[in-house]
N, C-alpha and C positions, 0 to 999 in steps of 0.2 A: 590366581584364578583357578578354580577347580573344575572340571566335567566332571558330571556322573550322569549316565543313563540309564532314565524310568520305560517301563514296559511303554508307554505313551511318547516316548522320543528322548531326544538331549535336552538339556535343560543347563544353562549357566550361571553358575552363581559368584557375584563377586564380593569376597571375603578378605576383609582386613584387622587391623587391630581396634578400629575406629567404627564396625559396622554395628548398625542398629539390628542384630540378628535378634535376637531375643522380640523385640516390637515386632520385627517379619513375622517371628512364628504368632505371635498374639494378634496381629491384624491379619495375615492367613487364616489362622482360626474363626476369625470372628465374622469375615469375609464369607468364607465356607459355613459357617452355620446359621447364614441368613435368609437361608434359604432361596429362593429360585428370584425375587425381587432381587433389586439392584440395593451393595451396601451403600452407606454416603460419610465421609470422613465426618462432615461437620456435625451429625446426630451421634457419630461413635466420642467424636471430641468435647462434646457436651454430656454423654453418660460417664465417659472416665474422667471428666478435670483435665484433660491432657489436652497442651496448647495443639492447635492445630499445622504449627510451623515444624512442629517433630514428627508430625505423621507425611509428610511430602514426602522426604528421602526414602524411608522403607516401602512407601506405595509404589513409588516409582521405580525402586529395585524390583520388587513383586513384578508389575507390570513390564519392564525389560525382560526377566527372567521369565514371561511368558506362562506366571502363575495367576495372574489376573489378569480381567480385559477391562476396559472402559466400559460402562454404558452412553446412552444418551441423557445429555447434561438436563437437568430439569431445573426451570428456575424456582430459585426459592430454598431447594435442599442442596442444590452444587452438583458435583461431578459423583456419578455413581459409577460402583467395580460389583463385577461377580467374577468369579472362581474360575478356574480352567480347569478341564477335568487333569492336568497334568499338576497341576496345584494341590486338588485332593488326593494324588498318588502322592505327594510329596510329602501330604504331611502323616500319612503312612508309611514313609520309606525312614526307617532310622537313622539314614546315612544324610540324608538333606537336612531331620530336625536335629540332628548332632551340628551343623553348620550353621541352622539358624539359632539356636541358643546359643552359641561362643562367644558374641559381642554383647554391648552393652547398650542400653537405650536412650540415651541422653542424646540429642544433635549433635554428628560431627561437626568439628570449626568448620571448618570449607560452610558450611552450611549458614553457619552464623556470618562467616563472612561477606558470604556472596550478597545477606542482607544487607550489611550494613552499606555495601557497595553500590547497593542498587536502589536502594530506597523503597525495597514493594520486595515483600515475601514472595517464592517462588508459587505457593498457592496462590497471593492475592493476584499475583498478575495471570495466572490461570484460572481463579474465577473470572475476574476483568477480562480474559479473552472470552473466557465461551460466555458471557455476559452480553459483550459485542457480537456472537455469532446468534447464537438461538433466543434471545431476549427481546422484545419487543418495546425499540428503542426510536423517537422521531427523529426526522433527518430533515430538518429545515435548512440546511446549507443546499443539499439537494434540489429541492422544488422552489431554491430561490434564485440559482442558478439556473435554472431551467426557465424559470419567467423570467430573466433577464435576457436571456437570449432570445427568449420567443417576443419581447419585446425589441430588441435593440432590430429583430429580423423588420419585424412591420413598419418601423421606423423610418428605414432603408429603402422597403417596398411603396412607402409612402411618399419616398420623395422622389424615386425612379417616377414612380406615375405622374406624379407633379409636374416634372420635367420631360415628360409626355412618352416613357417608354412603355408597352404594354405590359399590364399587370403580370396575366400567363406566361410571359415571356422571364418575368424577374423568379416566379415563382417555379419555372423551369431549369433557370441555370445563370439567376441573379443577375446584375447588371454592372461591371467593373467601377464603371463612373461615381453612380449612390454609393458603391462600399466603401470607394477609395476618399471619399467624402467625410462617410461616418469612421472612417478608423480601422480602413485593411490598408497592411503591413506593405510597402512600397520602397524600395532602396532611395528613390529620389526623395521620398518626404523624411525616411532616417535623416539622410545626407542635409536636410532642412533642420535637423537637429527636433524633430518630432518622433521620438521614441515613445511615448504614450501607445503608438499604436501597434509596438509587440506584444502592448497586453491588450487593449482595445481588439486584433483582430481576432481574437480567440471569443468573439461575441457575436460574430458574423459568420451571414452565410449565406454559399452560392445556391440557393434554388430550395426548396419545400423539401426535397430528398434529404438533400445534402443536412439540413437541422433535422428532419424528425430521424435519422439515420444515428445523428451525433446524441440526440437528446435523449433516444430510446440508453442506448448507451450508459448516456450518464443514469439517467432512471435505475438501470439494472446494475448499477454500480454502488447505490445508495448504503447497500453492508461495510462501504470503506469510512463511511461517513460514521458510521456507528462502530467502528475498531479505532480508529484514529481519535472520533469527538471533533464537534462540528466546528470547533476555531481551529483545531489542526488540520482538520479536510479543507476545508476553504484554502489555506496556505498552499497546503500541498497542489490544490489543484492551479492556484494562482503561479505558482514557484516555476511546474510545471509548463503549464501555458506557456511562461514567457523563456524558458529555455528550448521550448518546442521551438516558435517564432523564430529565435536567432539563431539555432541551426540551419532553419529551412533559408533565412535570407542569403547567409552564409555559405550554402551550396548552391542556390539557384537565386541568383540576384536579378538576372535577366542582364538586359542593354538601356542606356539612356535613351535607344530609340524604342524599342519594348521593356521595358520592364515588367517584373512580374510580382503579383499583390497576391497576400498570401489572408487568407479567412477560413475561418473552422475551429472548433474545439478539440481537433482533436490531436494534439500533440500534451495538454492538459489529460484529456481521457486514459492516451496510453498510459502517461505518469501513473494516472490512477487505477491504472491495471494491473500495472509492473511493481508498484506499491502492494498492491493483495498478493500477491505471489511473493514476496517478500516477507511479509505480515507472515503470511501464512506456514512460510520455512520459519521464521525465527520465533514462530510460539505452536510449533510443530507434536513440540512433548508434550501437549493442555489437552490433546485429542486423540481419540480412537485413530490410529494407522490405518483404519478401511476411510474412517470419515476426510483424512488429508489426502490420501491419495484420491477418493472421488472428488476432491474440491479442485484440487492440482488440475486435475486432469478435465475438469470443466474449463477453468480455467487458459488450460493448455490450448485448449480446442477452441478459447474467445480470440489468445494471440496467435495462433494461424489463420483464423478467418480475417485478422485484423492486417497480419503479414499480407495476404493474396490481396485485400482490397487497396493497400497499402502501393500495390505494382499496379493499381489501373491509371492510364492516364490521367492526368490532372489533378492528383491527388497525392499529397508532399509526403513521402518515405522518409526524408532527412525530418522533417517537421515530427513525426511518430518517433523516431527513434530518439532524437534529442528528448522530446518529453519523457518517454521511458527510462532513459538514461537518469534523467534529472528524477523519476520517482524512486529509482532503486536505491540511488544516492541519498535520497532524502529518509527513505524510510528507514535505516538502523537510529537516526537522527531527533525522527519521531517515536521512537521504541524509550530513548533515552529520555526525551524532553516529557515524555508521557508515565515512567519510571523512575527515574533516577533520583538521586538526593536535588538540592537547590542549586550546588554549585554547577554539577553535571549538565539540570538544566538549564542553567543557564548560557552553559559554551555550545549545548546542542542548539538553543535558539538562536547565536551568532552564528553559525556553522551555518544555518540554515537560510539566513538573512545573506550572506556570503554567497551562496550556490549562485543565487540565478545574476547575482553581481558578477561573479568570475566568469558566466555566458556575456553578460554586458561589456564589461570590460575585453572578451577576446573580439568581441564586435569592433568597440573601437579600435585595437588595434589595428584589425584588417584591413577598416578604411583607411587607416594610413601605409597598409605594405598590402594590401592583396590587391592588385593590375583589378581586378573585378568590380572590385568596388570601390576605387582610389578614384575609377574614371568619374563616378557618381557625385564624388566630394569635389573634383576639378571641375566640373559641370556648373555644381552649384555656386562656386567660386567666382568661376567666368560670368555666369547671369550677374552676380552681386557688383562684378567690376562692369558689367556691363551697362547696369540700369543706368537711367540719365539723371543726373543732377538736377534737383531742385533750386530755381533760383531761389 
């Protein structure tokens, strides 16, 4: 590695036997004399014949070495760079273009290999990201999710009232009886061997707040649907859910004489929070360093508001965190099944099929050794030896 410093600051440049220096100095060049618009690799890759898989590495050296900056992605031309003014010192300084002609321009291996490993050129899955971020993409898993719960709510509201409890009252802070009906999350009805409803209770909800609260949510969440692609978002969100659920049973089961019923989306939502901030570390290099850190840090500021709401009364911590857990986990998983050659995706879609299994499976375990919840399965045991025989 060599330092040299321009009147404009330090500047690093990393030099090997293998570097594309030569192509630096001619995409520098070509860079800087585009004048004040932004350049775009794909119009320079079309005026020279040169594939676009060989212009990555030396952009990306440029851009490390803080001789180029990103612009804003425009769809249609791709990722646009302009100049840094320490970029045009450089290629006046004799001593940087002595280092940028020394190599040669052909891709290093590492480069070629990293393709054939991955199955998606380091551009195409950098197009593909900022495609998903600034692109105008529908997100029908989103607003179909959202009318499922806004349906399965009324449903619920519809049968409280039936059953003669006040509308305003369900619509304040829901009515355990209808939920636990339609499919919130209960240790006795597990104990019943009714697990449906660790993914069912993630479609309910306690009171008018508590859904337009979750739902705003999911709404503003819609850009995971379009990074991911809307049969991977669905999963994720479902995977999710259901390791929310078995957390939350798993810390707070209650008592055979109280038990406690768990409803909400939102051990799925965090998934898909902790998923974008994920997302967003592992395709970190595709973006301007100002545009990741404002995202980060929007971001940052959704999971502390989500943390503090997370400590109010009556509303499951263990159930957020498990789902979160479950998103970060899932997302290198969907990076791969979304990239990868055929074989990779296909161990990422076991892997992934696996996740919310290894939550199920530590479930059943518990009820056989955790005192918590063993009392729940003994309960249900004693009623079965208890009922009376049919002549």
């Amino acid at each position: 590695m060599a330092r040299q410093t321009c009147r404009a600051g330090p500047v690093w440049i990393i030099m090997s036997e293998t570097a594309e220096s030569s192509l630096r100095e001619t995409l520098l060049r070509a860079i800087a004399g585009h004048g004040d618009g932004p350049w775009y690799s794909r119009d320079f890759a079309g005026q020279s014949g040169l594939s676009r898989d060989t212009l990555f590495s030396p952009l990306n050296d440029l851009r490390v070495a803080e001789l180029v900056v990103l612009t804003e992605w425009e769809r249609g031309a791709g990722q646009g760079y302009r100049v840094t003014d320490l970029g045009r010192e450089v290629l006046n300084n004799p001593v940087f273009l002595a280092q940028l002609k020394a190599g040669r321009t052909e891709p290093p291996a590492d480069a070629l290999a990293n393709t054939a490993v991955t199955g998606a050129t380091a551009l195409e899955r950098g197009d593909a990201a900022r495609e998903a971020v600034y692109g105008v993409r529908s997100t029908p898993i989103t607003y179909g999710l959202i009318a499922a719960n806004v349906i399965c709510f009324l449903l619920a509201m519809a049968y409280a009232v039936k059953e003669g409890f006040p509308v305003l009252k369900f619509l304040g802070a829901g009515e355990i009886v209808s939920l636990a009906k339609f499919g919130a999350a209960g240790v006795p009805e597990l104990a019943r061997g009714e697990w449906y409803r660790l993914l069912f209770c993630c479609f309910l909800h306690s009171g008018l707040m508590h859904l337009t609260l979750n739902m705003a949510s999911l709404y503003l969440s819609r850009r995971v649907e379009s990074i991911w692609g809307s049969g991977r978002f669905l999963i994720l969100y479902l995977i999710c859910g259901i390791c929310g659920s078995v957390t939350a049973v798993m810390v707070t089961p209650g008592s055979p004489v109280q038990p406690v019923y768990l409803v909400g989306a939102s051990g799925a939502l965090w998934g898909i929070m902790t998923s974008q901030m994920c997302w967003l570390y592992l395709n970190r290099r595709h973006f301007a360093p100002a545009e990741v850190q404002k995202w980060m840090t929007a971001v940052s500021y959704t999971l502390l508001l989500n943390i503090g709401v997370s400590m109010l009364p009556g509303v499951s911590m263990s159930a957020h965190l498990g789902g979160g857990l479950a998103g970060l986990i899932a997302t290198p998983l969907l990076q791969i099944h979304r990239f990868g050659p055929a074989g990779k995706r296909l161990a990422a879609g076991v892997l992934l099929a696996l996740l919310p299994s290894l939550f199920l499976v530590t479930l059943a375990t518990a009820f056989e050794h955790d005192s918590r919840l063993k009392v729940f399965l003994d309960a249900e045991k004693q009623k079965t030896t208890d009922a009376p025989v049919e002549p």
